[in-house]
Structures are given as C-alpha cells and as structure tokens.
ZADRENNU-390063 format. One record per atom (N, C-alpha, C): residue in one letter; y, x, z. Coordinates in steps of 0.1 Angstrom, whole numbers, plus 5000, padded with zeros to 4 digits. Atoms other than C-alpha are relative to their C-alpha. Example, Ala and Ser with C-alpha at 12.3 -4.5 7.8 and 13.67 -1.06 7.14 Angstrom:
<gudrens>
a498850095000/a495551235078/a501250095000/s498949915000/s498951375071/s501149925008/
</gudrens>
This chain:
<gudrens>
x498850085000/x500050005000/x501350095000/x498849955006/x503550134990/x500750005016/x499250024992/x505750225021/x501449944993/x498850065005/x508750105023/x501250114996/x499249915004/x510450445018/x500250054984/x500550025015/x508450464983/x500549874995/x499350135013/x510050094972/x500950025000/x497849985004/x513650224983/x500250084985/x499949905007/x512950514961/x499849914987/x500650075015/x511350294932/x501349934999/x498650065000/x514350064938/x501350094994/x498749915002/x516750334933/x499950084988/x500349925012/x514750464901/x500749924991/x499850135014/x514950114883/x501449985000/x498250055003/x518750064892/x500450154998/x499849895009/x519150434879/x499849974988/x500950005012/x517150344848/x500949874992/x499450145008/x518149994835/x501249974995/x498650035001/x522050014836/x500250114988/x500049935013/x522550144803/x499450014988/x501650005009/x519350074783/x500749914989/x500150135007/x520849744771/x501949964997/x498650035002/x524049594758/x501150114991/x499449925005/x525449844736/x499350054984/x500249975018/x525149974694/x499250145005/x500849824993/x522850284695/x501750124996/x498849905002/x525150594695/x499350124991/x500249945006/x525050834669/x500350145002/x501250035012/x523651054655/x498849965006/x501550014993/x520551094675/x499349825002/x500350174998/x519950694688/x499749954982/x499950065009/x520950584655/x499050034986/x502349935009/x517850814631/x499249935011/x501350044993/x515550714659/x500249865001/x500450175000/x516150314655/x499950054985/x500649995018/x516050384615/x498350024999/x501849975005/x512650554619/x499249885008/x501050094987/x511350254647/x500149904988/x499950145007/x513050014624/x499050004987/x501349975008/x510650134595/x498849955008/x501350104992/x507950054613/x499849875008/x500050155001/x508649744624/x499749924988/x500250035009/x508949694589/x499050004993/x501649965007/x505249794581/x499450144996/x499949895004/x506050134577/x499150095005/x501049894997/x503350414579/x500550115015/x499649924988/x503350594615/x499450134997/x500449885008/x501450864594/x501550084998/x498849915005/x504450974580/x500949865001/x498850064997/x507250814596/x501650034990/x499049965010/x510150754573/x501249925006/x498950024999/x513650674572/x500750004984/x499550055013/x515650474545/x498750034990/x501250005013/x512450494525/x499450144997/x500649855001/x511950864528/x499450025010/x500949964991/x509351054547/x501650125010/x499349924991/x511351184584/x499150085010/x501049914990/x509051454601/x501150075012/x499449934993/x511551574625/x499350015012/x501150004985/x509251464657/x498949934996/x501150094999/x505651344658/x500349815006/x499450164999/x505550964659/x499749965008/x500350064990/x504750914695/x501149905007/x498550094993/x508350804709/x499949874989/x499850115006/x508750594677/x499049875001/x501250095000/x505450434681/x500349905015/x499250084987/x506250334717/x501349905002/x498750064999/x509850244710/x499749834988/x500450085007/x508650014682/x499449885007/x500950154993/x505949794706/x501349995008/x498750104991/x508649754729/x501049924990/x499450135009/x511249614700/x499449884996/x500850205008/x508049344687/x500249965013/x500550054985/x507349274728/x501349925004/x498550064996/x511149194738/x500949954991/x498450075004/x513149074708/x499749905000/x499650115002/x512648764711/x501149925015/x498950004997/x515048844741/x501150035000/x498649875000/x517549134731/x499650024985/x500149945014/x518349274697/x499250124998/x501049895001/x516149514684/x500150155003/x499349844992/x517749844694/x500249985013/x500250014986/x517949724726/x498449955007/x501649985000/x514149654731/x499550134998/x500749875001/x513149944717/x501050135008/x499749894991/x515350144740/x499050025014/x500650004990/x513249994768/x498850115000/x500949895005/x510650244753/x500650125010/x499749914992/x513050504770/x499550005014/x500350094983/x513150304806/x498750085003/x501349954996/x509550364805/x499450115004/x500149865001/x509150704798/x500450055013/x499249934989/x511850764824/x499349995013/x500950044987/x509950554852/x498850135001/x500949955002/x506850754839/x500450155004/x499949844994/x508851134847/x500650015012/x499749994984/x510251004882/x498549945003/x501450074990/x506650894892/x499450115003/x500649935002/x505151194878/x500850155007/x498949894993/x508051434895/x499449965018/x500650054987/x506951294927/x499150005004/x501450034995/x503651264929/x499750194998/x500549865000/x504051694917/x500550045014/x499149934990/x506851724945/x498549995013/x500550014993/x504251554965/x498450145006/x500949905005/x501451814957/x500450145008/x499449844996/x503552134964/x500550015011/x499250014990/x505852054994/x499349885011/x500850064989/x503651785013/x500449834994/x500250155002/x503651385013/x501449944999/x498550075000/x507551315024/x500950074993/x498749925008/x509051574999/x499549894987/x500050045011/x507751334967/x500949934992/x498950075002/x510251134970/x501650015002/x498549915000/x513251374976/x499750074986/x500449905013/x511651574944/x500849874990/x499850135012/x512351224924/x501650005001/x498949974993/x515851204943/x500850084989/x499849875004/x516651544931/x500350014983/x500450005019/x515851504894/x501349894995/x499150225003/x517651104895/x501750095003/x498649995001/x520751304909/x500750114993/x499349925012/x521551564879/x501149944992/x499350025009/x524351514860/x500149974990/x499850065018/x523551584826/x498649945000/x501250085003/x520251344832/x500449904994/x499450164998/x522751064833/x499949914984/x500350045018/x523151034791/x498750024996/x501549965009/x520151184778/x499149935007/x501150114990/x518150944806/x500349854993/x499950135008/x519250664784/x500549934987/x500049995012/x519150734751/x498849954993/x501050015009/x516850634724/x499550104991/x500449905002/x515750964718/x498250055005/x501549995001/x512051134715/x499750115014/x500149924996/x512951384741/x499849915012/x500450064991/x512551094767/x498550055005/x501249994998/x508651164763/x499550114996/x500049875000/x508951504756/x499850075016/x500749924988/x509451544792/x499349955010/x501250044992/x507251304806/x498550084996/x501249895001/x504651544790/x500450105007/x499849924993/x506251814810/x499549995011/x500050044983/x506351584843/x498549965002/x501550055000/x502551514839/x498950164996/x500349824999/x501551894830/x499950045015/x499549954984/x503151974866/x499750005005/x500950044993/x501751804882/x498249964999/x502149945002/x497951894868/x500550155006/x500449884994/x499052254875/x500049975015/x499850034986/x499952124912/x498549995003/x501450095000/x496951894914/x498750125005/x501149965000/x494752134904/x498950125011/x499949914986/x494852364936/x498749945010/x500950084993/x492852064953/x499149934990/x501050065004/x491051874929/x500050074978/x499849995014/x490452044893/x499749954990/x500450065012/x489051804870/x501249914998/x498450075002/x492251564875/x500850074998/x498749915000/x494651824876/x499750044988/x500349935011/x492952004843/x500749874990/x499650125011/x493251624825/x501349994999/x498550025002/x496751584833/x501050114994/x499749925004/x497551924827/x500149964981/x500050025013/x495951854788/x500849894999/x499250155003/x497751484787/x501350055000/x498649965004/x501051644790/x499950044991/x499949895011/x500651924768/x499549914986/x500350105007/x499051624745/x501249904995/x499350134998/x501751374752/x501750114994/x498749915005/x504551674749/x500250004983/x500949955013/x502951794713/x500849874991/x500150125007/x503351424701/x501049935000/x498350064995/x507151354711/x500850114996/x498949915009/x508651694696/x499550124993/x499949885009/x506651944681/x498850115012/x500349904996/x505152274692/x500750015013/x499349944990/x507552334719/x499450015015/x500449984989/x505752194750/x498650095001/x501349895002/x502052364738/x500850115003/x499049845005/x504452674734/x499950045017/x499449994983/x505852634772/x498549995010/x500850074992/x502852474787/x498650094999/x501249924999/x499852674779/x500750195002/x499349874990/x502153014786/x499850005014/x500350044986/x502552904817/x498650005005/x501449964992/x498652834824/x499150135000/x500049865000/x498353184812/x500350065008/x499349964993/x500653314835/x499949965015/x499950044988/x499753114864/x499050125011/x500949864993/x496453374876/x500450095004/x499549875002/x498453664872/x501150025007/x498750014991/x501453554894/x499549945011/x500450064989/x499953314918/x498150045004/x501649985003/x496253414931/x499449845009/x501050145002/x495553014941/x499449964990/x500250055012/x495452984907/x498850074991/x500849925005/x492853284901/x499049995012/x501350014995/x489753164908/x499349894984/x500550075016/x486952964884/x500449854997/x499350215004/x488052614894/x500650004994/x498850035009/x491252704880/x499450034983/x500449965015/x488952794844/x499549914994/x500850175005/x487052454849/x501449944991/x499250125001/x490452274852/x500550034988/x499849995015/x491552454819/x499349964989/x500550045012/x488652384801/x500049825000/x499250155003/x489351994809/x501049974996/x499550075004/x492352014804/x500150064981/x500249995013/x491452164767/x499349874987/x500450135006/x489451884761/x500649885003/x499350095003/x492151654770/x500949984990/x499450015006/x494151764751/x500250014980/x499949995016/x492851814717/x499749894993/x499850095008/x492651474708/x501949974994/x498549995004/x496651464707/x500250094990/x499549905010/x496651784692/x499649964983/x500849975010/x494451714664/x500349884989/x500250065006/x494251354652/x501349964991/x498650005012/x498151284639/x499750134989/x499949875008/x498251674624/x498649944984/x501250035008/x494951564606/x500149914988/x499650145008/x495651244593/x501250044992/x498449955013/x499451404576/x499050084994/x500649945013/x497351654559/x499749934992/x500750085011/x495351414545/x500449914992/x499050105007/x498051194533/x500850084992/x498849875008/x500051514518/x499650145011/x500349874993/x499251854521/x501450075000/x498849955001/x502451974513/x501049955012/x499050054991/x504451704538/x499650095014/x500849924989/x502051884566/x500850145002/x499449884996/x503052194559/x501550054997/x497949965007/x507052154550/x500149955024/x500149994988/x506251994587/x499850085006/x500549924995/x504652244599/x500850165010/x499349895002/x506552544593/x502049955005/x498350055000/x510752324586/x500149945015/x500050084986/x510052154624/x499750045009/x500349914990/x508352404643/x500550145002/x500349835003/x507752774635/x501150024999/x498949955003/x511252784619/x500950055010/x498950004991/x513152734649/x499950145004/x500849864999/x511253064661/x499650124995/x500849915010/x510153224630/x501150014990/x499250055013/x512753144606/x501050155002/x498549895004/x515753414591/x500350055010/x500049874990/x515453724613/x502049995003/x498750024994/x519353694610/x501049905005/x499350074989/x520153394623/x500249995010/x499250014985/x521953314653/x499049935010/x500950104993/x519653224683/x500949955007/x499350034989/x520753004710/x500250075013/x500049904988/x520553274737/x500049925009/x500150024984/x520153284772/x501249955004/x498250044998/x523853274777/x500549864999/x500250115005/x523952914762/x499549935010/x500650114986/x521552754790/x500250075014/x499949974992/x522652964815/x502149935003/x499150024996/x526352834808/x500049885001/x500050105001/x525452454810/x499349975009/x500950064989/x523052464839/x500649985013/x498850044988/x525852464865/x500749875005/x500150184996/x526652104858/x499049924993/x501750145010/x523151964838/x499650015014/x501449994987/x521052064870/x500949965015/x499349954985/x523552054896/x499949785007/x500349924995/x522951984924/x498850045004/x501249894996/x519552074922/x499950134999/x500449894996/x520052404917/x500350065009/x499949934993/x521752484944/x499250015014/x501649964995/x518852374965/x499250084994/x500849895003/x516852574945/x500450155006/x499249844992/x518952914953/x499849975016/x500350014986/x518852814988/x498450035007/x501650034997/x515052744988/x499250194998/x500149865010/x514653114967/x500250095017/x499449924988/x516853274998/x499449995012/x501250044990/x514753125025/x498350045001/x501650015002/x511353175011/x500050154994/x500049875008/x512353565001/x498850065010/x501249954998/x509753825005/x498649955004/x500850055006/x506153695009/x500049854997/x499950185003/x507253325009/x499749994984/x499550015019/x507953394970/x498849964997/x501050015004/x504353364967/x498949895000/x500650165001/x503153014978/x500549914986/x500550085014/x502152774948/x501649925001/x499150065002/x505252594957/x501450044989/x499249945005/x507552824943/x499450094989/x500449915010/x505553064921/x499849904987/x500050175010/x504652674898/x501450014995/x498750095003/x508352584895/x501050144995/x499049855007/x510052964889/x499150084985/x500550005013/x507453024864/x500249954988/x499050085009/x508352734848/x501250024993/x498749985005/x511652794846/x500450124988/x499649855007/x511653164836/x499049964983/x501050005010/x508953064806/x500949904991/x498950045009/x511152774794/x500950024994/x498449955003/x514552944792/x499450064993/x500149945008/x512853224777/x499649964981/x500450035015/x511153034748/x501149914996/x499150085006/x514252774744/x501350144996/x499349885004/x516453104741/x499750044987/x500349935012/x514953224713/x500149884987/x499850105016/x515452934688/x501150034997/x498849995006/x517752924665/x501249925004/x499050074990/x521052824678/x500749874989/x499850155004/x522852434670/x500450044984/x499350015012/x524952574642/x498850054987/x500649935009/x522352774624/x498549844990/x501350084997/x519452464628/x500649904996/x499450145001/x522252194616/x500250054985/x499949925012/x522652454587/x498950004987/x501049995001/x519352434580/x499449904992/x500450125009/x518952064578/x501049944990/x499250045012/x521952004555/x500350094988/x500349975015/x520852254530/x501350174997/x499249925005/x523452514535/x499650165003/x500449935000/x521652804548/x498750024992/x501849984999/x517952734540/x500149844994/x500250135002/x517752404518/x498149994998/x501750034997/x514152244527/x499949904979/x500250055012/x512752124494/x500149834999/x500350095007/x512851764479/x500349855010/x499850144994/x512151424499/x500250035017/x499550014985/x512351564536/x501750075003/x498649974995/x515851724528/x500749854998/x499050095005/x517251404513/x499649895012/x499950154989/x516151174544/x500850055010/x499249954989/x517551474566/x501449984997/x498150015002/x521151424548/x500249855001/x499850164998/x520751014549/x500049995015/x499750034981/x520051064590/x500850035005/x498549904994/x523151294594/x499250055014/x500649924989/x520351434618/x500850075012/x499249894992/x521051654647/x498650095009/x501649974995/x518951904662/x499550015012/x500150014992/x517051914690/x500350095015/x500149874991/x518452204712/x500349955013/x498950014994/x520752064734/x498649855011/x500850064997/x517851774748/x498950085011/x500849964997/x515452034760/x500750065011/x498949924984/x518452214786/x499549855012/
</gudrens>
C-alpha cells in the first residue's frame, strides 16, 4: 500500500506534469516535426519508415511517435490532436520520476526515493523540455530504467539485468545510438570502478540484460533494411555515427558547452551533489551510491562532448555543409528540423 508520503510525492509529480501538456499550438521547430510525423500515422502511415509531408523522416526511431500517436486515437475525442498526443510526453515523464525513485530508493535507502524524484522535478531546465512533444521524453526514461537495473542489480540480478537491457532498448528506440553508446560504457566501466559490481552475478545480470535488450535493438533496424537498404543506411550513418564520425573538421560541442549550461539546467541539484562529493571524500567515494551516478555523469558529458556541435549538425541537415542525398534531405528542409543536442544536457 502506497504511504501517504509516496501519494504527496505522486501528487506533486502529476501537478508538475499536467500544467502545460494541454491548451496550447505545438511550438516550433521540435513539437511541430514530431506532431507531423505522429500526424502521418494517424493517417495510416508506415511506422517502418516514419514520414513527414509524405517523405520518409529518420531523425529518431519510431518509439515516441508510436506512443504519441495511441495517445492522439485514445483522447481526441476529448482535446485536439496535438494535445492528446502530448499526453504521450506526461507519461513518459510519470515513467522517469517513478523510475528516478525507485533507483534513488536502491542507492541511498527507502526514504531518499522520494527526495531523488523531488530533486529531478525541481531543475530548472526540466521545466520546458518536461513538456514538450519531443522524443527525448523517452530517451530518458530509458536512462531512468537503465539506473536503476544498475542499482537493482547489487541485490537482485535477474531484474536489475532486464531493466538494465529495457532501457538501453527503450533509449535505442526514442533517439538513436546515443543511449547504447552511454549505457553499455558504463556497464563496462562499472567492475573496474566499483568492486560491488565485480563479481559473476553482476555477468549473469548483463547477460539478461543482453537478452533484453536485443529485441529493441534488432526488430525496427531489421524491418527498415528490408523496406530499403539504402534508407537504413543513409539512417544509419546521417543520424547516428555522423554526429561522432562525421568531418574530422567540424566543430564539436565540447565540454565547455555542457559545463556552461549545467549551473541553471541542473540547479539545484547540483549543488547537493558537490556537497554529497565533499562529504563522502576519500573512501566514501567508493560506495555504489556514488561510484553509479559520477560514472554516469563523467561517461555522458564525455560522449555528448564529442558530437558535433548545433551549428555544424543544423548545417548538416540543411544541405550546407554535407547535403544528405535525395528524399531524407527534402523532408529535413520541409521540418525546418533542429538537432538534437541541446535535449540530452
């Protein structure tokens, strides 16, 4: 049964969550591509290859749109269709304060799960990007379900391994390479920094969560080949790898970039964090509590660092540095796209 400290907290999620979902035009650019590509499918449109204005749009795997879409059929016959399918966001969001919680609960004990949730709900720059119609909603509920498998897994490793793969699955399917990138780094990295995590349970819970996760990985990627080998790999390469792999002389986003924006996105959790850091110096540094969440950090910044930075990546999609060939540039100049850097901070 739910205490009543956990329904204040739930209480304080949903009236976080709700106020802003509804009543308003989507906002552009971002909102406004992601109701085009939902609105395609509403329309009968292939979640294979999700399109926009009639052209094939690969920018993200079709998980968000797919979601956002049942919610538009489910609720319009309350709210206009862009407002329905935002509730798709709502969800998500519920889904990475539950899953924030239930890790905080894991690491720090039973009454911190619901200060971890707290903590997250009172960032700054959550406030917009928590109630957008964007894919990066369920980008980081595959984070906040990862997390909490690495937590998990300390005590119970068959659950912890599944949820571990379900993120890394559920990430994969909402933007790309990026969380695999971040997320199986990290379970690399976990043995070799923390020794809770080096032992064989922790090899079980990976090989569960391997087999959780390669149904995500596999069956969309599968199915676009087989529809177009070419769309696959203009995907493949124009949506992932590039950001990372692409023109040795473009501009990355650097460290500099997310280290000048995390002063008011994160605040004030970070300055609990620094505090927690200074407290727990010398062998403290070393409980799962902290070794999980600074790992994290240091592994994300590093690989969101290294993309190519907004100007180069907006450059990209409108043809002026690097024009992508044929039907995926001409849907990216009808979206007036934008890219995803700025979402992942």
């Amino acid at each position: 049964m739910m205490s009543q400290r956990s329904l204040l907290v739930a209480l304080l999620c949903a009236a976080w969550i709700l106020p802003g979902l509804i009543g308003r035009d989507p906002w552009k650019p971002d909102e406004a591509h992601t109701f085009g590509v939902v609105y395609e499918l509403l329309r009968g449109g292939s979640w294979v290859v999700p399109t926009l204005a009639g052209e094939p749009f690969l920018e993200d795997p079709p998980l968000f749109y797919l979601t956002a879409a049942a919610f538009a059929k489910l609720f319009s016959f309350a709210l206009p269709l862009h407002d329905a399918a935002r509730l798709a966001t709502g969800a998500w969001m519920a889904a990475i304060f539950a899953f924030v919680a239930l890790a905080g609960r894991e690491l720090y004990g039973v009454r911190y799960g619901a200060l971890s949730t707290l903590l997250l709900l009172g960032c700054f720059g959550f406030v917009v990007r928590g109630h957008q119609l964007i894919t990066d909603a369920a980008l980081l509920a595959g984070f906040a379900m990862a997390y909490y498998g690495f937590a998990l897994v300390l005590r119970r490793p068959v659950p912890g391994g599944f949820w571990i793969g379900t993120g890394v699955g559920i990430g994969f399917l909402a933007d790309g390479v990026l969380a695999p990138a971040v997320l199986i780094t990290i379970a690399l990295l976990l043995p070799a920094l923390g020794r809770d995590w080096r032992n064989r349970r922790y090899g079980a819970a990976l090989a569960v969560a391997a087999a959780a996760a390669a149904p995500w990985l596999a069956i969309w990627p599968v199915l676009l080949y087989q529809h177009s080998p070419e769309l696959f790999r203009g995907w493949w390469w124009t949506e992932n790898l590039w950001y990372y792999f692409g023109r040795q002389s473009a501009r990355r986003t650097g460290i500099l970039y997310y280290l000048g924006i995390l002063p008011w996105y994160a605040f004030p959790a970070w300055l609990l964090a620094l505090w927690t850091l200074w407290r727990a110096r010398g062998p403290g540094l070393a409980r799962p509590a902290l070794v999980l969440p600074v790992t994290g950090f240091i592994v994300t910044l590093a690989v969101l660092s290294t993309a190519l930075s907004f100007l180069d990546t907006f450059h990209r999609g409108t043809g002026v540095t690097r024009r992508p060939s044929g039907r995926q540039h001409d849907a990216r100049r009808l979206a007036e796209s934008n890219p995803r850097t700025a979402a992942a901070s």
